[in-house]
N, C-alpha and C positions, 0 to 999 in steps of 0.2 A: 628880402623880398618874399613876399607871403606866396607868391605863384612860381614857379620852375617849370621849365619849356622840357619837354619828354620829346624821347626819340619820334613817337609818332607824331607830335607837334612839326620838327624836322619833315622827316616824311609827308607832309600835308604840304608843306611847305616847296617842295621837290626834291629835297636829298635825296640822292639815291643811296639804296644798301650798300652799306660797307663800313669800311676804318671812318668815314668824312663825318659821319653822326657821330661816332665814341668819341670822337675828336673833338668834336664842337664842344658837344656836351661836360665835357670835360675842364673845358676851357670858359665855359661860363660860369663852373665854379671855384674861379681862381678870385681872388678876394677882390680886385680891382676891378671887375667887370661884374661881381653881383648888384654893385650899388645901381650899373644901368636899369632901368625901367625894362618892364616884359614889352611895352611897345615898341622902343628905341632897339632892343637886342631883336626882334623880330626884324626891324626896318635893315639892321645892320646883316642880318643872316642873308635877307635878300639880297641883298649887295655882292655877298661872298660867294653866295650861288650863281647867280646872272654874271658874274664879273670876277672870277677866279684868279685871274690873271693880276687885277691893280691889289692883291691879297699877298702875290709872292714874295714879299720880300717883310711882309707886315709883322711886325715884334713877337705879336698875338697869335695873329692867325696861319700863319706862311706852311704851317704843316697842315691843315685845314685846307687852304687853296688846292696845295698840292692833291691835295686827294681828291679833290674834286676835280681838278684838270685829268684829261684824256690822256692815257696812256699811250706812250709812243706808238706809230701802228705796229712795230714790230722791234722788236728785242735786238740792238747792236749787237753784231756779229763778231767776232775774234779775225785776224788775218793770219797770214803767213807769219812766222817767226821773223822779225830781223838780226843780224848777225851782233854783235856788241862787244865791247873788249870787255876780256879778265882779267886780274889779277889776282896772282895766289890761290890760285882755283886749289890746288892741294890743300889750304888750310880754311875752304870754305862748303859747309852743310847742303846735302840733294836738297832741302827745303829752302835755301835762301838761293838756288840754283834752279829753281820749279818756279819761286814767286817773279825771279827775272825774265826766264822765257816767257811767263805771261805776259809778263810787261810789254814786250816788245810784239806782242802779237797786239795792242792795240790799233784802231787806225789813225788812231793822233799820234803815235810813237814816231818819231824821225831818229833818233840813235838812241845808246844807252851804254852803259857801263857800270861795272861790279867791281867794289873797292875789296883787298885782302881782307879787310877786319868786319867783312861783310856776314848777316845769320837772319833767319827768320825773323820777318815783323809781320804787320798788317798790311796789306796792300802792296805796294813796296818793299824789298829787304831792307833792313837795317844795312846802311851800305853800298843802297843802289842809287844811281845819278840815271835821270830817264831825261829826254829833249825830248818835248811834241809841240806840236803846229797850235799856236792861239788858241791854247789848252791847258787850263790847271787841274791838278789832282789832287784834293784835301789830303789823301791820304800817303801821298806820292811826297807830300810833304811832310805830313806827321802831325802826332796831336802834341807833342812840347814845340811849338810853331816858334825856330829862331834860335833855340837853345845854341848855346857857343860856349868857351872858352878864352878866359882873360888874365892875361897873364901884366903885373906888375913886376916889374925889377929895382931894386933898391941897393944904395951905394953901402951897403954892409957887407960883411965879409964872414962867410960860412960859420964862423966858430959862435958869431951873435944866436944860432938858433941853439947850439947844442947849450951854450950857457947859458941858458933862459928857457928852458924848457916850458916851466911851472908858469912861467909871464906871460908867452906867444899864447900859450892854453887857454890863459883866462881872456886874452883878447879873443882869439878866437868864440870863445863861449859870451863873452860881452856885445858883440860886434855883429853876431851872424846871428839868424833864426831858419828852422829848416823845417821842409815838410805842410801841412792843410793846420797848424795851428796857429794863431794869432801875431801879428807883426808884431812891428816893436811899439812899446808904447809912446803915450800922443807926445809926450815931452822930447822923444829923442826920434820921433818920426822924422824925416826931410822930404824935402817938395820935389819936385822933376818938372819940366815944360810937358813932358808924353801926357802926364795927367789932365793935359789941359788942350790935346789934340781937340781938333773941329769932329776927327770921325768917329769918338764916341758919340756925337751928337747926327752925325751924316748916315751913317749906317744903322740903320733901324736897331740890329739885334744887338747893337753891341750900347744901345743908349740905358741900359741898367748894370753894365757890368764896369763903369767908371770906381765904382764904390769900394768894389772888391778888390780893383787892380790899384786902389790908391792903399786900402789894407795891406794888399802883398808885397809893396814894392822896398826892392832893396834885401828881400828877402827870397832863402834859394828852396826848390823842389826836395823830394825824397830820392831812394832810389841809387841812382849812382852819382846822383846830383855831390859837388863838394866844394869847400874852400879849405886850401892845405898851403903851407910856408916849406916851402923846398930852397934847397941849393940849384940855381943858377949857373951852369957851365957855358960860355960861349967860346966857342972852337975856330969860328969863320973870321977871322979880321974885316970881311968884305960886307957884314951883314949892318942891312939898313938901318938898324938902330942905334949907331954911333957907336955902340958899346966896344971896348976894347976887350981883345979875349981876357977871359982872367974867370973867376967865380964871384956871382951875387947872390945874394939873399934874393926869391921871389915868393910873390903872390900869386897862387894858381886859382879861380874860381871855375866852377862849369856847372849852369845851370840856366833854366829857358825863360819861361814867358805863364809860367804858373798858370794859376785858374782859368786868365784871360786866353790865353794858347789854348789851352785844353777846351772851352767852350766853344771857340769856334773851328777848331778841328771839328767835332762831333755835327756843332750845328749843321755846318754845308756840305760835309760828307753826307749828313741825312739827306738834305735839299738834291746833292748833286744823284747818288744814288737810288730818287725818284725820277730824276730828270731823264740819267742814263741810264738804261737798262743793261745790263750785260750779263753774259752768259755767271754763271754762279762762280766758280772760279777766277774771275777777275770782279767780280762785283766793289770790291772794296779800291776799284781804280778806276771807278766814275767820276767825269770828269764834270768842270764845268766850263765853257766857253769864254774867252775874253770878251767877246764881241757880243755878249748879252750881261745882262744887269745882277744877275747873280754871281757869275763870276769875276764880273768890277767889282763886287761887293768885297767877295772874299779876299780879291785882291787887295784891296785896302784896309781891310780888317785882316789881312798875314800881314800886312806890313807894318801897321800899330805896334800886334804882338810882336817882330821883332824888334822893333823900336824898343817896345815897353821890357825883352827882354835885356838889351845894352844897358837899358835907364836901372836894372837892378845890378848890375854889373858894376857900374860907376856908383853906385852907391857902396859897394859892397864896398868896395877898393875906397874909396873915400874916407870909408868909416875905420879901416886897418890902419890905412896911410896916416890918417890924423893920429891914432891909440899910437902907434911905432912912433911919430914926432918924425917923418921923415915924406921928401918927393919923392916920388919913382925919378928915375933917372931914364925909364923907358918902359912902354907897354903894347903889347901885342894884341889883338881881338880877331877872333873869326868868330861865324856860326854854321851851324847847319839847318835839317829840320827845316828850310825855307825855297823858293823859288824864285829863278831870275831871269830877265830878258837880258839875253845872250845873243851873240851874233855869232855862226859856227863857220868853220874855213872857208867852206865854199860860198859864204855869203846871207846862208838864210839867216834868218830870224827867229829864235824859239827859246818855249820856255824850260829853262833847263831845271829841273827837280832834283835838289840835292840831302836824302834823305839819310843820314847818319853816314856825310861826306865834306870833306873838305873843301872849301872853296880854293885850285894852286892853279892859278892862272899865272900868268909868267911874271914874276916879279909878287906875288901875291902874296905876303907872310901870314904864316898861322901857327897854332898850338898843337901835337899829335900827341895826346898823353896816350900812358902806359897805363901802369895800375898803382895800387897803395904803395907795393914793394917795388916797381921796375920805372926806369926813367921814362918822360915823357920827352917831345924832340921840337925845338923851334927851328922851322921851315919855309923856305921860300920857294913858291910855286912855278914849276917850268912851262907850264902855259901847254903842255902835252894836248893836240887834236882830239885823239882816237878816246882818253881818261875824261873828255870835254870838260880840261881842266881843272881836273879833280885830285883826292887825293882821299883817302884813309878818316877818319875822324877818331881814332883811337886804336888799341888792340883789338876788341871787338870780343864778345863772350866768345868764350869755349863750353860753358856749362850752362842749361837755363838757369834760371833763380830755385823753380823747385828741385834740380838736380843736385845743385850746391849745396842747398840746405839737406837734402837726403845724403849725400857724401860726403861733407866736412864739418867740422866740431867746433865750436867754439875754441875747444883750446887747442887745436891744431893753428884757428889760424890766429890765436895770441901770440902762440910757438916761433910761427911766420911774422907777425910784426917786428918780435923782438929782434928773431936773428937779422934784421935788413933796418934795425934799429929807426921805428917809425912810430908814431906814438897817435893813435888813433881814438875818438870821441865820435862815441856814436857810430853808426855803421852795423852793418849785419852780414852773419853768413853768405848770405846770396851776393853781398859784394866780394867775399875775399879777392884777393888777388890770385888766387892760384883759380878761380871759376872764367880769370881771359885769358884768351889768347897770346902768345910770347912775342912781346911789342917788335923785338929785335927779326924776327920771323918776316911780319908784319910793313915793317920798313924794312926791309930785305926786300920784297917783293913789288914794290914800289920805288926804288931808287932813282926808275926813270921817271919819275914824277915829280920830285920835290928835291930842292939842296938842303941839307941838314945846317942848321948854324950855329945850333949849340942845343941842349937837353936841358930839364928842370927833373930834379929828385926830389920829392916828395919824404918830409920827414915830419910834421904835426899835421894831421890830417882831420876835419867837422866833414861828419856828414851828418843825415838824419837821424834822431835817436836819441837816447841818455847816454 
């Protein structure tokens, strides 16, 4: 277009001073809206100006509305602290103990709870479970939106993994892709039904990120993201999955909701934390309401991404289970990183945020892993009130990621693989095992939370990397 609209164009127009003009302007030179006419993008600006509001939720423009809607009259206030259960308060950081007192100073907060393997995140601890009144918190949920744990069981018998070392390897490297690189190619791609949800097309922002989410799928995150073949121990005769105690061969995966998760974590935390003002210290726990259109929104775009992270789950396992020539005989799935309508003892109704937490409602089976070197613990949930049950989602770090990498070696932790005889692809310092927490600690401090019914050890381990 031979003409371009300048901020004082804007300004003439009635924008007022601020973010709303860099915004626009910005946004007109994204390639799909230069082709509009200088007439029509004029006609259109007026629209957004006079009518901010039919803009919020708009692919394009919804950060633009926002700037131009009025600021709340006044900045949400913090309340009283509410009381909240602990767990394993000895093995948990003042900083994931500072972000939970906030929490519960909200005034959508109705209870909360702090899991052992609980540490510093965003918003939320990694590890905290919050309940508020017809209120979601993007970030109370997390940006891996779903991430979980899945575990297959197979009628083999422990010694299949040590005699095949070099085999399980190349399945694993055949089988899996990890990390922001490229899926699998189009020959050996698979389909899913999630690809083909109505709310990539219902939900305005999420109507361009189908593309991406049909590229990733089937395939896992970076990070502590993994899929590893353990030995299976089951201890419980009583436990749901038929299985008779004895040792299997399993499949262990944990990994989220990739790009898709990640975009709309960001997106609606931005939206919500326009919407909600709060004092700066809980800023990152702006919520958004169920009973308005942005927060339906979110709600149904969190619940895509976990959809769409199970749909990589089942693929994963699909893709192993066929390479091995063998059915599970049995499979377990939780997640976390998501939110849910809950009904709490005394009756109410709320949504419960479970952010790097297990789902252990009574009868509830899940996965608790450990680390590379320490077992991980299959579990079924006692439905505990006060936990609003919940449970652990792991060990939980002892070391940041830059800590680890500043205090341990490479060959320290080859040293550590060997002697716990584990054989690892890919992976980095900032995962070793010795950077979490001591699972057994962990589930020590929690035992009034969940029945134990058997463990999975970890002995060929993919993560992200060469």
């Amino acid at each position: 277009m031979a003409q371009q609209l300048r901020g004082n164009d804007l300004r003439q127009l009635g924008f007022p001073e601020g973010r709303a003009i860099g915004l626009a302007l910005a946004q007109l030179q994204r390639k799909h809206l230069k082709k509009i006419s200088l007439t029509d993008q004029l006609a259109l600006l007026q629209h957004l100006l006079a009518a901010p509001h039919d803009f919020a939720t708009h692919l394009d423009w919804s950060h633009v509305a926002a700037a131009l809607l009025p600021p709340p009259s006044r900045h949400l206030e913090l309340v009283a602290r509410k009381p909240y259960a602990l767990y394993g308060a000895e093995h948990i950081e003042p900083g994931a103990l500072h972000q939970m007192d906030t929490a519960m100073k909200l005034p959508v907060t109705v209870a909360g709870a702090l899991m052992p393997d609980a540490h510093h995140g965003y918003g939320l601890p990694i590890g905290g479970v919050l309940a508020t009144d017809n209120a979601v918190i993007p970030y109370a949920v997390g940006v891996d939106i779903g991430c979980r744990m899945a575990l297959s069981v197979f009628a083999l018998p422990p010694k299949f993994i040590s005699q095949r070392v070099q085999e399980l390897q190349k399945l694993l490297l055949d089988n899996t892709r990890f990390g922001n690189r490229t899926g699998f190619d189009r020959g050996k791609k698979l389909g899913h039904a999630v690809l083909d949800s109505a709310t990539f097309r219902d939900v305005p922002f999420l109507r361009n990120k189908q593309a991406t989410a049909a590229e990733q799928i089937g395939t896992s995150g970076s990070g502590n993201h993994f899929v590893e073949f353990g030995v299976v121990d089951i201890t419980d005769p009583t436990n749901e999955m038929g299985l008779p105690v004895g040792q299997y061969v399993g499949l262990l995966s944990h990994s989220g909701s990739r790009g898709l998760g990640a975009s709309v974590a960001n997106h609606y935390t931005k939206l919500a934390m326009e919407n909600c003002q709060l004092p700066n210290e809980a800023k990152h726990l702006a919520w958004l309401g169920l009973d308005g259109e942005l927060g339906q929104e979110y709600w149904a775009a969190m619940t895509l991404a976990g959809d769409y992270a199970s749909a990589c789950h089942d693929q994963i396992h699909h893709r192993l289970a066929k390479a091995l020539g063998e059915r599970p005989l049995a499979k377990v799935e939780n997640h976390h990183n998501f939110a849910w309508q809950e009904r709490m003892q005394d009756g109410r109704e709320v949504i419960v945020h479970r952010k790097g937490a297990t789902p252990a409602g009574a009868g509830v089976l899940g996965i608790i892993p450990g680390s590379m070197t320490a077992p991980g613990f299959i579990v079924r949930g006692r439905g505990v009130a006060e936990s609003l049950g919940s449970a652990s989602h792991g060990a939980g770090r002892l070391m940041s990621r830059t800590r680890a990498k500043q205090e341990l070696s490479e060959a320290q932790v080859r040293q550590h693989l060997k002697a716990h005889d584990v054989v690892l692809q890919g992976g980095g310092v900032d995962e070793a095992p010795m950077a979490y927490k001591d699972i057994h600690q962990v589930m020590q401090s929690q035992q009034e939370l969940v029945d134990v019914l058997g463990s999975f050890t970890p002995k060929i381990v993919r993560m992200d990397g060469a």
